[in-house]
C-alpha angles and dihedrals in degrees: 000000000000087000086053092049099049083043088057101039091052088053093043097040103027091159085052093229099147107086131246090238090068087029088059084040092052094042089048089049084055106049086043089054089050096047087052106039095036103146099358118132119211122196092240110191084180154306135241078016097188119213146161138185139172128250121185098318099332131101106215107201122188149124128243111220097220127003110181127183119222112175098290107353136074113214125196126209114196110192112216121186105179133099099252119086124195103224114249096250089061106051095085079078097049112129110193085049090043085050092058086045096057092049095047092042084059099039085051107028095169091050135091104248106217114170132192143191110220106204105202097196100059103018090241120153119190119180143172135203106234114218121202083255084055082053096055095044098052086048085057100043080046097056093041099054081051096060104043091050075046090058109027110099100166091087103185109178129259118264085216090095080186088073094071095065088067097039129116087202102048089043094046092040094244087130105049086206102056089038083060097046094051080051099049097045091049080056090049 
């Protein structure tokens, strides 16, 4: 596996710019995965599953890391590698995960939608069961987040200086800010 891993990190970060710090953190996440799930089969319906839908009159695009199908239910597994956690209480608002849940309510409309968050680091999994009133509530929140970027016109950048690196503005030059910070860490 760690010769997996090097073979794949040369080919994805050929200009070695992320640092060993998060290499030795995703090599660690690994081992520890392995470690865990050694043996263990999982009823993958697929991965990177790709979906989009309209809502109102919005196209919404992604990709859910893991679906799989368990008798009647989907569940989705989003992998999360970073540090922060959502509590458990609050993942039920999660939008990113209720996201998921909507497209895969509408991909499988006869099935029982549970989504997860997968955090990596600590092995936590935290899930939630999402009702049709779930459904309609994530719609809403969802709508809701898209009017107010539609009418905000006061864009302050963002203080996640990680963002830029994922940004069609900061990499276009469109925000001078992010355009600076994707300058400055080429120069670093």
């Amino acid at each position: 596996m760690k010769s997996s891993f090097v073979d794949h990190k040369n080919t994805l970060d050929p200009n070695s710019e992320i640092t060993e710090e998060l290499n030795q953190a995703g090599l660690q996440i690994l081992e520890d995965f392995y470690d865990i799930y050694d043996g263990r089969t999982f009823d993958v319906f697929d991965k990177e599953m790709g979906f989009n839908f309209v809502l109102g009159n919005y196209l919404m695009i992604g990709y859910i890391d893991r679906v799989d199908v368990v008798g009647d239910t989907v569940e989705i597994v989003d992998y999360k590698t970073g540090k922060r956690e959502v509590a458990q209480k609050d993942v039920h608002n999660n939008l990113q995960l209720g996201i998921y849940a909507l497209a895969a309510s509408i991909a499988f409309p006869d099935k029982q939608i549970k989504a997860s968050l997968h955090y990596l680091r600590s092995g936590r999994i935290k899930s939630h069961e999402y009702s049709k009133d779930d459904l309609e509530n994530v719609k809403q929140m969802l709508i809701e987040k898209i009017n107010l970027i539609m009418n905000d016109f006061n864009f302050t950048p963002t203080k996640n200086e990680r963002v830029c690196y994922f940004c069609d503005h900061a990499k276009s030059g469109a925000c001078a800010t992010g355009a600076a910070r994707l300058k400055r860490s080429k120069q670093g």
